[in-house]
N, C-alpha and C positions, 0 to 999 in steps of 0.2 A: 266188425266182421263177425258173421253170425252165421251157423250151421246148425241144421237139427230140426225134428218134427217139433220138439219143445218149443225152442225159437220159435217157428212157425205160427204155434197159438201164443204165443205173448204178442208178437207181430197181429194178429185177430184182436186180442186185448185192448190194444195200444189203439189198431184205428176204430172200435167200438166206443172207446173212451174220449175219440179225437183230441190224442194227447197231440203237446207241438212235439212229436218226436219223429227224429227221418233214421230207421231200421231198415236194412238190408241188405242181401247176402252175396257174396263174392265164390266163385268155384274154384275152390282153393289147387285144384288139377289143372287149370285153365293158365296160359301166362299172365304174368303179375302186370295188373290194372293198375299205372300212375304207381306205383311205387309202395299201393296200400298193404299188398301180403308182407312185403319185405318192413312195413314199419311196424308190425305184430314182432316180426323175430327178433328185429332192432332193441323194440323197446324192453326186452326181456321172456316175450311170449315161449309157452314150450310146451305141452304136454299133446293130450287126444282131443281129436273133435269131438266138439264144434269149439271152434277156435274164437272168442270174442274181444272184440277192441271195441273200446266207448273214449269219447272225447278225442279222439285223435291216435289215442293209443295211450291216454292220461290211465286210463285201467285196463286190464288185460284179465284175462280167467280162460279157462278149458276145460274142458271133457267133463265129467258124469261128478258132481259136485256127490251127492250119497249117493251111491247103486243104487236102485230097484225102490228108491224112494219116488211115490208119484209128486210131481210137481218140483221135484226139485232140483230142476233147470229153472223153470219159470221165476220159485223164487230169489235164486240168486242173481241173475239175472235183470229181474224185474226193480231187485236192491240195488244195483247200479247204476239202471237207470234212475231211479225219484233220486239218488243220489247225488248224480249229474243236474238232472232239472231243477237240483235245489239252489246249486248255485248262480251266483247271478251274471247275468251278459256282461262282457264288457264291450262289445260292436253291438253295433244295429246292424242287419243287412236285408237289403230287399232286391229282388232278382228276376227280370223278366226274359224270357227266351217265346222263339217265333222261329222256323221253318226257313233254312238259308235257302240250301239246296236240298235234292231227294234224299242223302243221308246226312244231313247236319244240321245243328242249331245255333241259331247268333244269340250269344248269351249277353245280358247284359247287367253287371252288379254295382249296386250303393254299398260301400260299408263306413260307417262312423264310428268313430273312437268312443265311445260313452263313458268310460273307463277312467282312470286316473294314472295310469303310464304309456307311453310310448309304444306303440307297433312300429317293430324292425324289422321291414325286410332284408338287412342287411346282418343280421345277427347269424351265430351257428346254424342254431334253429329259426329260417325266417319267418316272421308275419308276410302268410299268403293266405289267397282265396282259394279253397280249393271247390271245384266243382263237379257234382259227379249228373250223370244221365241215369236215372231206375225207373224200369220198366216194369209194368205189373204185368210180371209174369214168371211160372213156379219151374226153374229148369234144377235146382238140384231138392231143395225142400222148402223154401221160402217162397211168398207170391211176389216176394219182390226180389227185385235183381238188379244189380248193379251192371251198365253196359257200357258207361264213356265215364273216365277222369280229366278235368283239365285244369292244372291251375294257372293262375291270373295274377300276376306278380303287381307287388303296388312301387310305384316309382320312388318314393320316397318315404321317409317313415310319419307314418300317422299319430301326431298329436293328440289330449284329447282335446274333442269337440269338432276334428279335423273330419271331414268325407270325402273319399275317395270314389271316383266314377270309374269303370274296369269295364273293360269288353272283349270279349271271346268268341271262338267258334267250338261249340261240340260234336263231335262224329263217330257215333257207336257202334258197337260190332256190328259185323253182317250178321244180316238179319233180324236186326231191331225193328220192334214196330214204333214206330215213332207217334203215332194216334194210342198208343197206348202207354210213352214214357209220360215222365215229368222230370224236373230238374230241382236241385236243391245245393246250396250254398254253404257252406260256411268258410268264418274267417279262423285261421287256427293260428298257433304259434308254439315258441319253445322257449322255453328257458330250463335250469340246473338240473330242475326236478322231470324233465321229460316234455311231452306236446300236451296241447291241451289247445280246445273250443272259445273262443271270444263270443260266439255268439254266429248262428244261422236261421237261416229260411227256405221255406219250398217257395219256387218260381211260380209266378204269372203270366201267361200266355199275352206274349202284344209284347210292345216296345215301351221302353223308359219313359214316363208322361215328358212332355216340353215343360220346359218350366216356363211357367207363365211371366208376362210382362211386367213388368214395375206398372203399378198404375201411375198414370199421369197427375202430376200435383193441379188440382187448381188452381186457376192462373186468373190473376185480379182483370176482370177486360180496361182494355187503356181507355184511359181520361180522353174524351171526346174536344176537340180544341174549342176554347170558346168561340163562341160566335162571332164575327166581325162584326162591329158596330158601326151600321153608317155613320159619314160625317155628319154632322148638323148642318142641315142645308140652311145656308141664308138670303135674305132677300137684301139684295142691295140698297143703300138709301136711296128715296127720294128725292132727287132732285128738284125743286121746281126751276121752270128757265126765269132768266131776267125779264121781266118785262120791259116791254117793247110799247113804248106812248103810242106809234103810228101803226102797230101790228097786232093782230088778234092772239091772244098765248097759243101756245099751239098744247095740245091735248098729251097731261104727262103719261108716259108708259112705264109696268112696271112688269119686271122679269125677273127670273132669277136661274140659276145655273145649277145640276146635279150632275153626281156623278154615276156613271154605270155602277152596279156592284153585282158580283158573282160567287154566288156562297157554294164553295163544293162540299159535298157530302160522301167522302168516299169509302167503301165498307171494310172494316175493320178485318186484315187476315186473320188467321187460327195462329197463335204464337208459336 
């Protein structure tokens, strides 16, 4: 949660550098969005704006780090964050959302444990996805703005190496521009020490690809039957007749017999 013209140009910094960082700002006057101003106070936050929460609320700081010092918002700030990005994921998430209705978005999130303990949704502090709607656009000092929270609870706890498939619907304040948000993910969690990021992403326009089909194994084509062997045709022996003293032979005939045969050849189906 970030307030301030300072914020502002670190925010300028940040997407000149196209760092992977998702910065921006909530109106701390406005009712409390998803629960996010109330986890600043929760987590021990207190002093003057601009009020900052990083990782979940894993750091906190506020107000005028030196007076009248130039930059130093930015560099405190700015310390927080490579602080944050130093350490390492423990989820993957990837996140696409697409146009439900006139004010909403069907959200749709992957996150995988990469990690080497367990994600709890079922802990004090649970592992959940939280997702937020920011819009670029500058309503109190910031070009980005926060407009929809929603989280996405996981059914059961995430293993590692486990991936969880998650779907939602987001609906931002009136009068969001929708051709001017974007959406962004993360999976967060809690334990002793407070909340803290597993690892996120900004969303993709369009829907979850299909996973593709198992390719087909090749398949040996079947042994064709051997051939039927005609029988061996034979010729029967010949006979000669008895001779006859008072009669002329009669002229011997010779034949012989086969049988039909029918060779089918019928075409092999696709297994």
């Amino acid at each position: 949660m970030v307030a301030g013209p300072a914020a502002s140009d670190l925010l300028k910094d940040i997407e000149r550098q196209k760092m992977p960082v998702a910065m921006f700002e909530y109106n701390v006057d406005a009712p409390d969005m998803g629960g996010r101003k109330a986890r600043y106070w929760q987590n021990g936050g207190t002093g003057n704006l601009p009020l900052v929460m990083v990782n979940s609320g894993r750091e906190l700081t506020w107000g005028a780090q030196t007076p009248h010092v130039a930059d130093s918002y930015k560099k405190k700030y700015g310390a927080m964050l490579q602080t944050a990005r130093a350490e390492r994921a423990t989820a993957e998430v990837h996140v696409w959302y697409k146009r439900a209705t006139l004010d909403s978005l069907k959200v749709q999130v992957d996150v995988t444990n990469i990690g080497t303990l367990p994600l709890d949704p079922f802990a004090d502090k649970p592992a959940q996805v939280v997702v937020f709607l920011v819009e670029d656009i500058e309503i109190i000092h910031m070009t980005k703005s926060a407009r929809a929270v929603q989280y996405l609870m996981l059914d059961d706890v995430l293993q590692p190496g486990e991936t969880a498939h998650l779907e939602g619907q987001l609906t931002g304040e009136k009068g969001t521009n929708y051709n001017k948000s974007k959406v962004v993910a993360v999976l967060e969690f809690g334990d002793a020490d407070g909340w803290d990021v597993a690892g996120g992403a900004w969303g993709e326009q369009g829907e979850r690809p299909v996973a593709a089909p198992p390719t087909a194994t090749d398949v040996p084509p079947t042994a064709e039957p051997p051939t039927a062997v005609p029988p061996t045709m034979t010729m029967p022996p010949i006979i000669a007749p008895t001779p006859q003293p008072t009669e002329a032979p009669p002229v011997a005939s010779r034949f012989w017999a086969y049988l039909p045969l029918s060779l089918s050849a019928a075409p092999l189906g696709e297994p």
